[in-house]
VOGU-3710 file (C-alpha; in Angstrom, 3 decimals, decimal comma):
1> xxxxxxxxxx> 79,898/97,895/113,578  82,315/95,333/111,763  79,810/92,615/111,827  77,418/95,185/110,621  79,938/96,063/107,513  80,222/92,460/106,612  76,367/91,866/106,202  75,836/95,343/104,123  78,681/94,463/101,831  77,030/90,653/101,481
11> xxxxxxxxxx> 73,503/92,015/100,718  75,228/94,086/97,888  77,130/91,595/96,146  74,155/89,558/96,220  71,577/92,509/95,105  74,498/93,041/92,335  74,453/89,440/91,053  70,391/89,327/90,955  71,164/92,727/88,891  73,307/90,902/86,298
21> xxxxxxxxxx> 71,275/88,329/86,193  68,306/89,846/85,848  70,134/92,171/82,998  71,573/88,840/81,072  68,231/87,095/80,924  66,649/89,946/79,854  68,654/90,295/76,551  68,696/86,664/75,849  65,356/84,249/75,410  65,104/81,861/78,555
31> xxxxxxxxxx> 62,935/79,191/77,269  65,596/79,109/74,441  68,233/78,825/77,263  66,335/76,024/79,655  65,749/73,822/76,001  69,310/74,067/75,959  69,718/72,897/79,413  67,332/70,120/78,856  68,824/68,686/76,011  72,604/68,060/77,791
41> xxxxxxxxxx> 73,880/65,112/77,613  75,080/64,103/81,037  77,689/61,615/80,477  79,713/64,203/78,915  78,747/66,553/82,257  79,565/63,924/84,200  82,887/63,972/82,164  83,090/67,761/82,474  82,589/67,002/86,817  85,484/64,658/86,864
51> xxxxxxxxxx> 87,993/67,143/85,264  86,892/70,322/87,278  86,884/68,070/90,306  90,358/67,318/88,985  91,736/70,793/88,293  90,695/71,186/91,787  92,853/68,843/93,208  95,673/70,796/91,321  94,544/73,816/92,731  94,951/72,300/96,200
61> xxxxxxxxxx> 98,175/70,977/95,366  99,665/74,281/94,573  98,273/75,821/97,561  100,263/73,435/99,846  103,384/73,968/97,603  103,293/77,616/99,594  102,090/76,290/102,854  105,491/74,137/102,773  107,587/77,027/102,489  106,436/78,328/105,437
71> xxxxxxxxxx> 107,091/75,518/107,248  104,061/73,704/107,792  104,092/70,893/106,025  100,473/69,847/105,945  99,369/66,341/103,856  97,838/66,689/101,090  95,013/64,968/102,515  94,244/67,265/105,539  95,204/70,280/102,776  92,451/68,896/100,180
81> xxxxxxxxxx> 90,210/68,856/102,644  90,772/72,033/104,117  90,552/73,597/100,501  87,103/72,029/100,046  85,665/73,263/102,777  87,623/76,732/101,659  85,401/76,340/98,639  82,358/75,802/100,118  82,480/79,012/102,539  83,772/81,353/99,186
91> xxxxxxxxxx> 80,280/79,632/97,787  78,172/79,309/100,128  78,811/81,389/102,955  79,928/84,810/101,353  80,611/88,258/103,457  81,189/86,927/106,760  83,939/83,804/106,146  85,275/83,954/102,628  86,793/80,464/101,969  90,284/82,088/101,861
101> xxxxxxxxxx> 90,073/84,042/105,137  88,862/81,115/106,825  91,884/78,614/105,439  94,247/81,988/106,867  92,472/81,899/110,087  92,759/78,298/110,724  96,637/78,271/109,419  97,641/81,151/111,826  95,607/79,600/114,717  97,025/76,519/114,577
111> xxxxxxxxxx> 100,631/77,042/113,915  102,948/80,093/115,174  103,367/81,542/112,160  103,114/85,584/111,311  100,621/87,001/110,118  101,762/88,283/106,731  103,437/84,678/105,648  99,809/83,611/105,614  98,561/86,632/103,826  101,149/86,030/101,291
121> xxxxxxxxxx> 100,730/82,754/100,453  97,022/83,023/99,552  97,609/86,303/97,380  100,306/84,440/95,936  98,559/81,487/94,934  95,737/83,380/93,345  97,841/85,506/91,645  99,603/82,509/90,464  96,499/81,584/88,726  95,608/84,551/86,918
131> xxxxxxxxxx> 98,701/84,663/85,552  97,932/81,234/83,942  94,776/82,574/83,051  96,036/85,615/81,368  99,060/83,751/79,453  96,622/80,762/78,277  94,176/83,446/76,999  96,520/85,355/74,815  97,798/81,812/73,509  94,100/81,102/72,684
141> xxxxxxxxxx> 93,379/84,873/71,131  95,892/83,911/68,345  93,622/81,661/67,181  90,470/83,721/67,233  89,619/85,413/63,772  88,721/88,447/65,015  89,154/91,875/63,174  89,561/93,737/66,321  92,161/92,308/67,783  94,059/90,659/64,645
151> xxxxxxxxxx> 96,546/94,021/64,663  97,480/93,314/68,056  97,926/89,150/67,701  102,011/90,067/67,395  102,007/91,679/71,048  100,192/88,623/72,444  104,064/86,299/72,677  105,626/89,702/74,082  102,830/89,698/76,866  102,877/86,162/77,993
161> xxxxxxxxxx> 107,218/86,737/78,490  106,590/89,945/80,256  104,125/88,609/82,562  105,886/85,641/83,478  108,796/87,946/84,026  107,202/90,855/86,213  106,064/88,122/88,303  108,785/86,200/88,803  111,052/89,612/89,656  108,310/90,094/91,773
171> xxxxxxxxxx> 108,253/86,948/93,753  112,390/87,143/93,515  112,015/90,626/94,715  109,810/90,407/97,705  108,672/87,173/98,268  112,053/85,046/98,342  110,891/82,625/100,906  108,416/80,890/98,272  110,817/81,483/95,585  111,851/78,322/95,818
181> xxxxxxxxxx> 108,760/76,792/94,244  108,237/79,395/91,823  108,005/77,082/88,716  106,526/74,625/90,219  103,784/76,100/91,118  103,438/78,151/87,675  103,299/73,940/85,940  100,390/73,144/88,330  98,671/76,151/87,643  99,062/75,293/84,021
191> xxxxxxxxxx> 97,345/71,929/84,645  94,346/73,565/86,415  93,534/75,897/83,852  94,095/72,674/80,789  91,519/70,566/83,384  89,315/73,178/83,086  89,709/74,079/79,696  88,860/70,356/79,435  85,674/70,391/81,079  84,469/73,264/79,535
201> xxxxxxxxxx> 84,701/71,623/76,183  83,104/68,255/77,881  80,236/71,008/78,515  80,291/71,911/74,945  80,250/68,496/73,742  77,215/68,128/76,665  75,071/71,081/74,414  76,342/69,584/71,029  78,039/72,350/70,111  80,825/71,511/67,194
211> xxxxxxxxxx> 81,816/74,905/65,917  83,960/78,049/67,396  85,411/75,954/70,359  88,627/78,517/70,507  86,121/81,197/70,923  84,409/79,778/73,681  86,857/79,020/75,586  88,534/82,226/75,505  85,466/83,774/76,604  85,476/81,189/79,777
221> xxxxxxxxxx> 88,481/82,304/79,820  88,046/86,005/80,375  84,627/85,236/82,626  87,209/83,030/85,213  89,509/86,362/85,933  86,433/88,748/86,117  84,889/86,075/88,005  87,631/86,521/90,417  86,551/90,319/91,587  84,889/90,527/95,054
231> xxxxxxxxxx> 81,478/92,002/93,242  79,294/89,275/93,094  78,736/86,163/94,882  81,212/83,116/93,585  81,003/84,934/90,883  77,380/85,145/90,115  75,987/87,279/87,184  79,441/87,969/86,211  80,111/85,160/84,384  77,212/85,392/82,480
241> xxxxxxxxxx> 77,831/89,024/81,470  80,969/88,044/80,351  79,762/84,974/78,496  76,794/86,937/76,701  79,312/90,276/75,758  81,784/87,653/74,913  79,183/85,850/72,046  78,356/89,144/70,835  81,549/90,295/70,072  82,535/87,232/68,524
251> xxxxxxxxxx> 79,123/86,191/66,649  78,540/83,351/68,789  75,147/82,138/70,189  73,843/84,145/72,727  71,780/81,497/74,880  73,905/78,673/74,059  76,911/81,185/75,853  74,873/81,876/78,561  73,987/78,154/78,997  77,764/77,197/79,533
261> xxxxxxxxxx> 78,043/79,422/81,985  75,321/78,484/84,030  76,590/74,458/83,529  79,671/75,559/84,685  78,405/77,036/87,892  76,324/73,937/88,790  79,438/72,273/88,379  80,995/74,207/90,699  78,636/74,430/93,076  78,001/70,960/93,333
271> xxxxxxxxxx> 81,945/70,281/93,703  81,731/72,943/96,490  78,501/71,790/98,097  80,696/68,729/99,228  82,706/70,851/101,203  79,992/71,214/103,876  80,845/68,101/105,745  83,739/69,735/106,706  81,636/72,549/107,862  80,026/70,381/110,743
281> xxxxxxxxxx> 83,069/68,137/111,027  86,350/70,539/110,876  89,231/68,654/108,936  91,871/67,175/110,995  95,061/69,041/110,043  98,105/66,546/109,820  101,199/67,330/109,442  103,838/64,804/107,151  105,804/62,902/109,162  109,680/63,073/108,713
//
């Protein structure tokens, strides 16, 4: 019945992506979209692969900042690894091993650890994240000349301090054992988001565009936490939604929007894709030692 569960909850986050797809392209003009495609220039996608593929490595890095604290002390080899392969399940293999669940399964299998400490870490590290996310995006709606939001521009510095703060009474609070690395892990979090701002505007550069850069990067912005919902599949037809809304509301280009988003998926699906050698060959897991 479980099993059963997990496949009808697969088939409708994939029936819900085709949806939004199918919605998106709908509104926009494809040919105008796949011209767009066509016409990237792909040493500046290369460019924008080698700083995702870097943020990634932060993102790793962080992880293992938690998996320290509860005392396994993994390299960061065997934990890159493991995180790859992490990605290419959450990808690739959606519904029945979600790349998180699977790096949880292998962690409390491996080492006598409880239950909950494993839970905890993960949440915690994607919470981490969004919290990044969120604070970057207010910095970057500052910027934005936007009539509907230009009232609210001097709440934007009190949200950034109050999220930083809930959170860190929160970890304080109930989560004391990672406390420790608290700050740490909020300045690597930091870097992932600035890599990936980065390669997002290596994409831009890719489609020549010159203009409204702060607006298109909040938008990526705001697609990577609604991305982030268990709806779709990696994320799927959400992005795109976002990214077409997201050039309404601000004038932008329609199909160029939608065209960065669908770069930025290749991009990560090609970074993921790698993972599945460690599909058919499971990673190692060594520990450091002291």
């Amino acid at each position: 019945m479980d099993n059963l569960r997990k496949k009808g909850i697969t088939f409708l986050k994939i029936l819900f992506s085709f949806v939004l797809l199918y919605f998106v392209f709908t509104k926009i003009q494809f040919n105008e979209v796949w011209k767009i495609l066509k016409g990237s220039d792909f040493t500046y996608l290369f460019a924008a692969l080698l700083f995702f593929v870097i943020s990634k490595v932060f993102s790793a890095l962080r992880l293992n900042l938690y998996i320290h604290q509860i005392k396994i002390f993994l390299t960061q080899l065997s934990n890159i690894k493991l995180y790859l392969l992490g990605m290419f399940y959450n990808l690739f293999l959606p519904g029945g091993i979600g790349g998180d669940a699977y790096k949880g399964y292998v962690l409390k299998n491996k080492y006598d650890i409880k239950t909950r400490s494993v839970v905890s870490i993960l949440i915690l590290d994607r919470l981490n994240g969004l919290l990044l996310i969120f604070v970057i995006s207010c910095i970057l709606a500052l910027f934005l000349n936007e009539s509907s939001i230009n009232s609210y521009k001097s709440l934007f510095g009190l949200a950034i301090a109050l999220s930083i703060l809930v959170f860190w009474v929160f970890n304080k609070r109930f989560f004391s054992f990672v406390y420790p690395v608290f700050w740490k892990s909020l300045g690597f979090s930091a870097l992932v988001q600035l890599a990936q701002l980065v390669s997002v505007l290596f994409i831009l550069k890719a489609l020549g565009v010159e203009d409204n850069t702060v607006a298109y990067l909040f938008i990526f912005l705001i697609s990577s936490i609604v991305s982030v919902l268990p709806l779709t599949i990696g994320g799927i037809g959400s992005r795109e939604v976002v990214f077409y809304y997201g050039a309404l509301w601000l004038t932008l280009d329609e199909n160029t929007s939608v065209s960065i988003s669908m770069l930025f998926f290749l991009i990560t699906a090609t970074v993921s894709l790698a993972g599945i050698v460690y599909h058919f060959k499971k990673p190692e897991l060594k520990e450091i030692i002291t």
